[in-house]
C-alpha positions as CSV (number, residue, x, y, z in Angstrom):
1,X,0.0,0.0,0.0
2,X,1.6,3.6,-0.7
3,X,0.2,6.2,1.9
4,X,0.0,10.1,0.2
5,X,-0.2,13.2,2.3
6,X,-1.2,16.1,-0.4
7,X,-0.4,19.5,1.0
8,X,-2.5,22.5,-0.3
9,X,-2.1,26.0,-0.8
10,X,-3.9,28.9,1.5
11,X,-6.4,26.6,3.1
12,X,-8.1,25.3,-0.4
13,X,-10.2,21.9,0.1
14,X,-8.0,19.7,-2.3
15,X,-10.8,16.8,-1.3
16,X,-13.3,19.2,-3.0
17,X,-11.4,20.5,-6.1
18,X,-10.5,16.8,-7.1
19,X,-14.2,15.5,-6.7
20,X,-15.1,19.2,-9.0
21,X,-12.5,18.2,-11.8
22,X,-13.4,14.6,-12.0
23,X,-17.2,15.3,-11.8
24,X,-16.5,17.9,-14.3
25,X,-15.0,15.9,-16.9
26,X,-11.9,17.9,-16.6
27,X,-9.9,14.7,-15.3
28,X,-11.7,11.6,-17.4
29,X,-9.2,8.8,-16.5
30,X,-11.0,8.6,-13.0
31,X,-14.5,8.3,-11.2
32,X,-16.1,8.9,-8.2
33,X,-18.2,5.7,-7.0
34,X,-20.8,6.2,-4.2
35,X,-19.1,5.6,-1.1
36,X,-20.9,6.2,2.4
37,X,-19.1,8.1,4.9
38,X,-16.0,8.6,3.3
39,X,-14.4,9.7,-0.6
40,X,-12.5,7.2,-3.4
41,X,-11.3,7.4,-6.4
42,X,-11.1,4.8,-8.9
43,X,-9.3,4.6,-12.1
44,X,-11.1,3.8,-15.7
45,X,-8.4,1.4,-17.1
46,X,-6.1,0.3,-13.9
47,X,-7.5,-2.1,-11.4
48,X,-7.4,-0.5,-7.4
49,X,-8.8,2.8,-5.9
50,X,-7.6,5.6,-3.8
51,X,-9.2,6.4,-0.7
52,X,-9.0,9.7,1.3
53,X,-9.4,10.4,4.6
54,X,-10.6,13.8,6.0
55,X,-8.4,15.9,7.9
56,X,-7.7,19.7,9.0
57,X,-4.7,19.2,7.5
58,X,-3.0,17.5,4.4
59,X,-5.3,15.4,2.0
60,X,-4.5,12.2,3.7
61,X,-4.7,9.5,0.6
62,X,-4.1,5.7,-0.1
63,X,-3.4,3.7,-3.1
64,X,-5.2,0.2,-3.2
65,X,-4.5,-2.5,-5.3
66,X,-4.9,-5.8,-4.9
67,X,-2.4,-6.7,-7.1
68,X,0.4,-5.0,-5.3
69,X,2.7,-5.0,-8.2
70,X,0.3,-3.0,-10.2
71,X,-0.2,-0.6,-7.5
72,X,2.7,1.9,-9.3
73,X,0.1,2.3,-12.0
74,X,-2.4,4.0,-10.3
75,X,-0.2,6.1,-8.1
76,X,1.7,7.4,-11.4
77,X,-1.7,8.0,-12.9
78,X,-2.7,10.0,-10.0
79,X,0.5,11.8,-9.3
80,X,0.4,12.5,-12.6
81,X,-3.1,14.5,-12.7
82,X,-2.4,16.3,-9.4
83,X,0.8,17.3,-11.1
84,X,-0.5,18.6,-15.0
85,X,-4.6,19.9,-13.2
86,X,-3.4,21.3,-9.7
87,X,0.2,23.3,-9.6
88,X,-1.6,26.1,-8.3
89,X,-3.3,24.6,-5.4
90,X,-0.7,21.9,-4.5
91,X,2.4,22.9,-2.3
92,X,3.6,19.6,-2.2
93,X,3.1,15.7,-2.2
94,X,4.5,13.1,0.4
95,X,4.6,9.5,-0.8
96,X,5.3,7.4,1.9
97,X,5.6,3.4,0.8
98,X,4.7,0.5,2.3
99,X,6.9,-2.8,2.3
100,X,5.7,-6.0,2.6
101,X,5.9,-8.8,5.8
């Protein structure tokens, strides 16, 4: 599992703007699934999700995969659309990685 802490700029709700863009069709490689209680993210063509927890803080995020050797797929992907959609709202992105027992 990789862990993500997304840091925004001036106090912007990165947890909002994401679910705006994807809703939006601005970002079409992912989708929002009906989830009680709680935000994911999953992508179109890679199998796994990202799921976010809500904090005061950093956008608290993890990559899921159940094949764990396809898990870099979906963490590029997302990297990736943070990177090219947000540079103005992202001041940074901590990928912390998970090995196995």
């Amino acid at each position: 599992m990789v862990h993500l802490q997304v840091v925004g700029r001036d106090g912007v709700n990165l947890q909002a703007v994401i679910k705006k863009a994807i809703a939006s069709g601005s970002i079409k490689s992912f989708e929002v699934p009906q989830v009680k209680g709680g935000f994911k993210i999953r992508h179109k063509k890679h199998m796994g999700e990202i799921r976010f927890t809500r904090t005061m803080g950093p956008l608290l995020a993890q990559v899921v995969c159940k094949n764990r050797s396809k898990e870099w797929q979906i963490l590029e992907a997302f990297v990736g659309r943070l990177a090219y959609h947000f540079k103005r709202e992202i001041a940074a992105i901590k990928i912390q990685l998970e090995i196995e027992p």
